[in-house]
C-alpha positions in Angstrom: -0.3 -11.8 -19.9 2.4 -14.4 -19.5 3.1 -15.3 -16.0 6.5 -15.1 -14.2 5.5 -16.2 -10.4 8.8 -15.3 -8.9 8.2 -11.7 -10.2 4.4 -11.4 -9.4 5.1 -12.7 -5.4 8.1 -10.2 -5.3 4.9 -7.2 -6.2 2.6 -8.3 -3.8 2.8 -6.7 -0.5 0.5 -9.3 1.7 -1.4 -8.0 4.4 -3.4 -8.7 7.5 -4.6 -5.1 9.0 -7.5 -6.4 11.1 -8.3 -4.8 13.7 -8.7 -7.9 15.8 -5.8 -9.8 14.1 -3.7 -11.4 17.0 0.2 -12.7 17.4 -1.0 -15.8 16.4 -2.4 -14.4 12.8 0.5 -12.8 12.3 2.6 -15.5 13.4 0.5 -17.7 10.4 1.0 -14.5 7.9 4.8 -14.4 8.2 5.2 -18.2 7.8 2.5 -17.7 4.9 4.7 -15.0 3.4 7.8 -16.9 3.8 6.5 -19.9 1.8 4.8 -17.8 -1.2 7.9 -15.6 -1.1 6.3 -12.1 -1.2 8.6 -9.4 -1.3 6.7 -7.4 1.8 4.3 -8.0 4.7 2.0 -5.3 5.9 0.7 -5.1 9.2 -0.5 -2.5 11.6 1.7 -0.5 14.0 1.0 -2.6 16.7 2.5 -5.7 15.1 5.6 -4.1 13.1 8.1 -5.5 15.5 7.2 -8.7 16.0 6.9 -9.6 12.5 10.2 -7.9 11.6 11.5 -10.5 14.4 10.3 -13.5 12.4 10.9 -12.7 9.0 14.0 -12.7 6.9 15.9 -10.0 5.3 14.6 -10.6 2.3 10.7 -9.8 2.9 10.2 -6.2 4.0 7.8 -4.9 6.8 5.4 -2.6 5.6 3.3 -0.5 8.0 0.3 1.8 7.8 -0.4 5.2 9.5 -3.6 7.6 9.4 -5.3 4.2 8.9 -8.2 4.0 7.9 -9.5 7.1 8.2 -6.5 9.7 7.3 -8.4 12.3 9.8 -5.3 12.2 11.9 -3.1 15.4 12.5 0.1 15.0 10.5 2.7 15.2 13.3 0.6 12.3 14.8 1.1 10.9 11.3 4.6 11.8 11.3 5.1 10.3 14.7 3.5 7.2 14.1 5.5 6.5 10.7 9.1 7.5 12.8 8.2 4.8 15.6 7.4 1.8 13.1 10.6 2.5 11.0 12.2 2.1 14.2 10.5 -1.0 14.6 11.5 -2.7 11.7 9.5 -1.3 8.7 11.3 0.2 6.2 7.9 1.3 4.0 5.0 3.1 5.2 1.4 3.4 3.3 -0.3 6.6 5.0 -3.6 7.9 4.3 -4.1 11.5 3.0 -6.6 13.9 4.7 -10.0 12.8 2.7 -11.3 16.6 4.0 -8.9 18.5 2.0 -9.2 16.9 -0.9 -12.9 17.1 -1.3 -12.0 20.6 0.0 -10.3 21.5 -2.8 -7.3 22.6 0.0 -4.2 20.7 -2.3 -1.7 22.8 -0.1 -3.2 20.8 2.7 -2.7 17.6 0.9 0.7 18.3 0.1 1.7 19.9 3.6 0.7 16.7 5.4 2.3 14.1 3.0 5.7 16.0 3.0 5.5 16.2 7.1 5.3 12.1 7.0 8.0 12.3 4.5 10.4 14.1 6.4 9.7 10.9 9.4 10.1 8.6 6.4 13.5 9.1 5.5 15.2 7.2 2.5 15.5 4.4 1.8 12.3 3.7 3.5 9.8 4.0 1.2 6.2 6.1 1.5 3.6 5.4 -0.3 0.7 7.5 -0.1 -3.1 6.2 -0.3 -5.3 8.2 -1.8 -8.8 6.2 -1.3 -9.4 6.6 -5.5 -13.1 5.1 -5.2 -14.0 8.5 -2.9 -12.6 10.7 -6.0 -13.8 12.0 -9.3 -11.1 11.8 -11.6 -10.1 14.9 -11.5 -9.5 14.5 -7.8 -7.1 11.8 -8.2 -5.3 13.1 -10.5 -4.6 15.9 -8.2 -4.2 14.3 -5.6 -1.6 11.9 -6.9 0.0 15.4 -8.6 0.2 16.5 -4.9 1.3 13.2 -3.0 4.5 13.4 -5.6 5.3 16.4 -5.2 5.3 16.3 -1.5 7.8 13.2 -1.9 5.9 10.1 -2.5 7.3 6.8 -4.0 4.2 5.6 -4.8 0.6 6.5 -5.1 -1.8 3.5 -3.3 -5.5 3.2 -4.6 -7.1 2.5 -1.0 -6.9 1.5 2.3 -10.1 -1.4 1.4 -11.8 0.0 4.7 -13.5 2.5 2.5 -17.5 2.5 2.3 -16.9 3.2 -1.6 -14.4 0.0 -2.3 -11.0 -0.9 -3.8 -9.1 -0.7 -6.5 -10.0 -0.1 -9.9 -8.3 -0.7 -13.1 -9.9 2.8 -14.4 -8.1 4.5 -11.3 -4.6 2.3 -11.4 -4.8 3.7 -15.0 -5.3 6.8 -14.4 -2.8 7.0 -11.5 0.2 5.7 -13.6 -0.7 8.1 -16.3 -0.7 10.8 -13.9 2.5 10.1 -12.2 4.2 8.5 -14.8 6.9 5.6 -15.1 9.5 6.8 -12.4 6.5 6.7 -9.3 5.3 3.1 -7.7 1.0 2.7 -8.5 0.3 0.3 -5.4 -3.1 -1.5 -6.3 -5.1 -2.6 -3.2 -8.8 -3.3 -2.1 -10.7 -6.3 -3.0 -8.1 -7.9 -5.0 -8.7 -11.7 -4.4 -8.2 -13.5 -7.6 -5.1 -14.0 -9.9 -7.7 -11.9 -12.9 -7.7 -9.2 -10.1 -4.3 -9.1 -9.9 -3.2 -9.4 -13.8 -5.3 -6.7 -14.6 -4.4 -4.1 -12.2 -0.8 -5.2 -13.4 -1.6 -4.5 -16.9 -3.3 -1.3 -16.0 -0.4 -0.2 -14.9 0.1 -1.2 -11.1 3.7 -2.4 -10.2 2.7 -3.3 -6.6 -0.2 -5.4 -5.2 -1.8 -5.2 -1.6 -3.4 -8.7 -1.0 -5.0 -10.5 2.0 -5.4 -13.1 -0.7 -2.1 -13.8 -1.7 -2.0 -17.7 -1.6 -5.1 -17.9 -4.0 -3.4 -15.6 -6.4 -0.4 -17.4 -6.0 -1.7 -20.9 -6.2 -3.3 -20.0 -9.7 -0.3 -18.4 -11.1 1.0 -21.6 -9.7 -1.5 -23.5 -11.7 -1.1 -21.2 -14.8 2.4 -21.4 -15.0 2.4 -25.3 -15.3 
């Protein structure tokens, strides 16, 4: 896959969701993202407003809510989403309710991604995590079936907290044929390398979630000359 680098840092959403990440960490991930020119940090609630404060207009704050575990209640969901938009984020990767799906309960996957949709209003973006390594593929393929028709812009493969892992190219693949061209595939977990990377792309992932996005970077870098 040829390499355009201005195209692949504009996918990758670069991210620091520690628990024990400080002001100083994300003071170093702003500058980071600044220099690589990613088109979005993501950071945890805690953190959205003071990294909208040192970023520029053209690198979007991300945020997360129902992380890791998606056990939340969705108004709490809902809540959190509102109060980080009005912080500065203007995207918002939740995490569905792991119960009902393994339930088999898709009105209870749908009801609680349309309650953080109607917090998330457009053009803020949701995109919905769906933890892909905890499914059977007929699981995700419902699920993602459900996250779009609730609202979604885009189904994520995992919040890379998981016990079962990242992202996979089987599920990226199966996500984008599921929800089709017109619906964002967010690739994230354990995506380190620039091979990572190309080949969730060419699975069919239009958006990368990265903690490694200088090493990708530098070897496009490296590719590309």
């Amino acid at each position: 896959m040829a390499i355009d680098l201005r195209a692949l840092a504009a996918m990758i959403d670069h991210t620091l969701l520690a628990p024990e990440a400080t002001s100083s960490d994300i003071t170093r991930l702003c500058a980071e993202a600044v220099e690589l020119g990613v088109g979005t940090v993501c950071v945890s609630p805690s953190h959205v407003a003071f990294a909208h404060g040192l970023l520029p207009a053209t690198i979007q704050v991300a945020s997360v809510v129902g992380f890791p575990s998606g056990a939340h209640r969705s108004e709490v969901k809902a809540l959190e989403a509102g109060l980080a938009l009005e912080n500065g984020a203007i995207e918002i990767d939740m995490v569905i309710n792991l119960a009902h799906v393994l339930s088999g309960n898709w009105r209870g996957v749908e009801d609680d991604v349309a309650e953080v949709r109607a917090a998330v209003h457009r053009p803020a973006v949701l995109k919905v995590i769906i933890e892909s390594g905890a499914l059977t593929d007929d699981q995700i393929v419902q699920t993602c079936k459900s996250a779009v028709a609730a609202g979604a812009d885009f189904v994520k493969t995992s919040t890379g907290f998981h016990k079962t892992g990242g992202a996979t190219t089987h599920a990226v693949a199966l996500m984008r044929s599921t929800v089709g061209p017109s619906i964002g595939v967010k690739a994230s977990g354990g995506i380190r390398t620039l091979a990572d990377a190309l080949q969730m792309i060419e699975a069919g992932a239009n958006r990368i979630g990265a903690s490694a996005s200088r090493a990708i970077l530098d070897a496009a870098q490296t590719e590309q000359n």
